[in-house]
C-alpha positions in Angstrom: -70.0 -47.6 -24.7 -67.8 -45.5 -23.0 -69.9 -42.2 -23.6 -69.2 -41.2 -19.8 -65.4 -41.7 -20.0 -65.0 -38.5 -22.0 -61.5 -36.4 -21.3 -61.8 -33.2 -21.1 -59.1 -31.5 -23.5 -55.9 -29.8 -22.0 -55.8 -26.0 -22.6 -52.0 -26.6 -24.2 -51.6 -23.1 -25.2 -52.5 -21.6 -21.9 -50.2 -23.9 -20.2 -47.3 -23.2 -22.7 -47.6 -19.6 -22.3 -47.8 -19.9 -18.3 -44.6 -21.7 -19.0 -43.3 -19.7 -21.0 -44.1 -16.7 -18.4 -42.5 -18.4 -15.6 -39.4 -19.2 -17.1 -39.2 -15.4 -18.7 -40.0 -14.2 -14.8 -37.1 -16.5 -14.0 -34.3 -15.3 -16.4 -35.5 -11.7 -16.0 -34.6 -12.4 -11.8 -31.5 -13.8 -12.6 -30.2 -10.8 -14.7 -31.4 -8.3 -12.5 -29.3 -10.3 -9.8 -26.1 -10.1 -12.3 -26.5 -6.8 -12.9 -26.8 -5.6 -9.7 -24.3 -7.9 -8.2 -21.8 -6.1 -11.0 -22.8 -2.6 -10.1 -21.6 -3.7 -6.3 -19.0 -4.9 -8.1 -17.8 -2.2 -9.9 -18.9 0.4 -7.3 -16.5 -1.5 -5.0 -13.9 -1.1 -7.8 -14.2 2.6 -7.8 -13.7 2.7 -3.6 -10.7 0.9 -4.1 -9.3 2.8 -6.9 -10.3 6.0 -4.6 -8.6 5.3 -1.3 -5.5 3.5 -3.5 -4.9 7.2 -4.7 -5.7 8.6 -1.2 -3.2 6.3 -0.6 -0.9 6.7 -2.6 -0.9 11.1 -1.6 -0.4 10.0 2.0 2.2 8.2 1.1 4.4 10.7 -1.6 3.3 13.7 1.2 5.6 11.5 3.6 7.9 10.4 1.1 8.9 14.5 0.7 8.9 15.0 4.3 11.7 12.2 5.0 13.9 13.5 1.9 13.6 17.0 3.4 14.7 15.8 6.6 17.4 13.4 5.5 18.3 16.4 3.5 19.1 18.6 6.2 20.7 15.6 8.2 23.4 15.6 5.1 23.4 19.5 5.2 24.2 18.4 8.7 27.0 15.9 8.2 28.3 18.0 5.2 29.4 20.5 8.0 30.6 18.3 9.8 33.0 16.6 7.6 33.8 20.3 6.3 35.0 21.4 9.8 36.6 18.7 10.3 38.8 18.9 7.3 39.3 22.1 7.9 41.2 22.0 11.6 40.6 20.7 15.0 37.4 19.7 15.8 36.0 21.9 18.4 35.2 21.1 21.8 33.3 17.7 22.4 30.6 19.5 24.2 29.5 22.2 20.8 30.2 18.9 18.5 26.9 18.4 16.9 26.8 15.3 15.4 23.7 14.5 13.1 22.9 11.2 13.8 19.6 9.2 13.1 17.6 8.6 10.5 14.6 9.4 9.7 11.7 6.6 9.3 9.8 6.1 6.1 6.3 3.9 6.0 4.7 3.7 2.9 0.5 3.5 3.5 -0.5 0.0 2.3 -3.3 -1.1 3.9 -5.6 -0.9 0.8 -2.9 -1.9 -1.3 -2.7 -5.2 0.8 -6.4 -5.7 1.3 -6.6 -5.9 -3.1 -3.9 -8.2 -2.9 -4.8 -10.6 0.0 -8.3 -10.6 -0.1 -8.3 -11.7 -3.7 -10.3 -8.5 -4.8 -8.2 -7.4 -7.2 -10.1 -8.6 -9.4 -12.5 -6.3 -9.1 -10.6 -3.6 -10.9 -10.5 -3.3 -14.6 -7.8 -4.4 -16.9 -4.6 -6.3 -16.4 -2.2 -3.8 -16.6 -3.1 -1.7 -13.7 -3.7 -5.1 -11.7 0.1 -6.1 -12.8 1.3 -2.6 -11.8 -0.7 -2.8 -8.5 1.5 -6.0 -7.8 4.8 -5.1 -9.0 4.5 -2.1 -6.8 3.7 -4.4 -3.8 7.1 -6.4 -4.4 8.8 -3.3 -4.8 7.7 -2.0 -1.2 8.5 -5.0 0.2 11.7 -5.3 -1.2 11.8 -1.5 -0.8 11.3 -2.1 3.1 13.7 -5.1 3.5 17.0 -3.1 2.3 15.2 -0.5 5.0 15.5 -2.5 7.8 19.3 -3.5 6.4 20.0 0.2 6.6 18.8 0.9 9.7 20.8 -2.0 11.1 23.5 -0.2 9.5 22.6 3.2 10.9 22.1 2.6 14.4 25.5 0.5 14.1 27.0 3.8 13.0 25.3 5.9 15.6 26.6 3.6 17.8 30.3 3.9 16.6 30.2 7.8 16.6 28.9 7.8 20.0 31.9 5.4 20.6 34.2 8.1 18.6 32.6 11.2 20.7 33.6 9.9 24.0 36.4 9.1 22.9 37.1 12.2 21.7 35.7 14.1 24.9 37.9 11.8 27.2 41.5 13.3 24.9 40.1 16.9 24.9 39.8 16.6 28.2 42.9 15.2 28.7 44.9 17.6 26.9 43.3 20.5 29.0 
């Protein structure tokens, strides 16, 4: 006698395809989050890839200017050696020596934010992301043997400026 104790039945299909709704509602939100969060991705790729060659023009635009002007310093030196070789050198004061050097900076700051803010993997493939490092251990090498050579040069300077005086004090000497 348990007439009053009736269940009411489940409405399983409505349920399943609430369910099924949810979880499709779900997986739809979670690849609309991976897609968008590759289009930042790959949007940030292409800034990268944009100021790397802005960059890298900055860079070969100074790169000329230095050889120009360390050309003209050898022009320099060139005539220098020539008139030397060829007789007395003149007077001390119309000696123009051309000393120096001129300073080369490569632009790495975007180069160096890929690298040591771990978004280089952003860009696509390995082989520009290997060339992208190699060329980072080349400027660094690149810019030790630099600083080597300017040691070098400003020990040089130093020893013609020596050899100048030297040679103004016996010019003056002689007269």
């Amino acid at each position: 006698m348990r007439r009053g104790l009736i269940r009411p039945s489940l409405p399983w299909k409505r349920l399943l395809a609430e369910f099924a709704v949810i979880v499709a509602g779900v997986l739809i939100a979670l690849a609309v989050d991976s897609w968008w969060a590759r289009q930042k991705e790959q949007n940030q790729a292409e800034e990268y890839l944009e100021q790397l060659l802005v960059d890298f023009q900055e860079t070969e635009r100074r790169l000329r200017a230095t050889i120009a002007a360390d050309s003209e310093r050898l022009n320099g030196v060139n005539s220098v050696i020539a008139r030397a070789l060829r007789g007395p050198l003149p007077h001390a004061d119309s000696l123009e020596l051309p000393t120096g050097y001129n300073y080369f900076e490569p632009l790495t700051g975007t180069l160096t934010a890929l690298i040591e803010g771990g978004d280089l993997r952003l860009l696509p493939g390995d082989s520009i992301r290997f060339e992208l490092i190699a060329f980072s251990a080349l400027i660094h090498e690149t810019e030790t043997i630099l600083r080597h050579t300017e040691t070098l040069i400003w020990n040089s300077t130093e020893r013609v400026t020596v050899g100048r005086a030297r040679h103004s004090q016996s010019a003056a000497r002689r007269e």
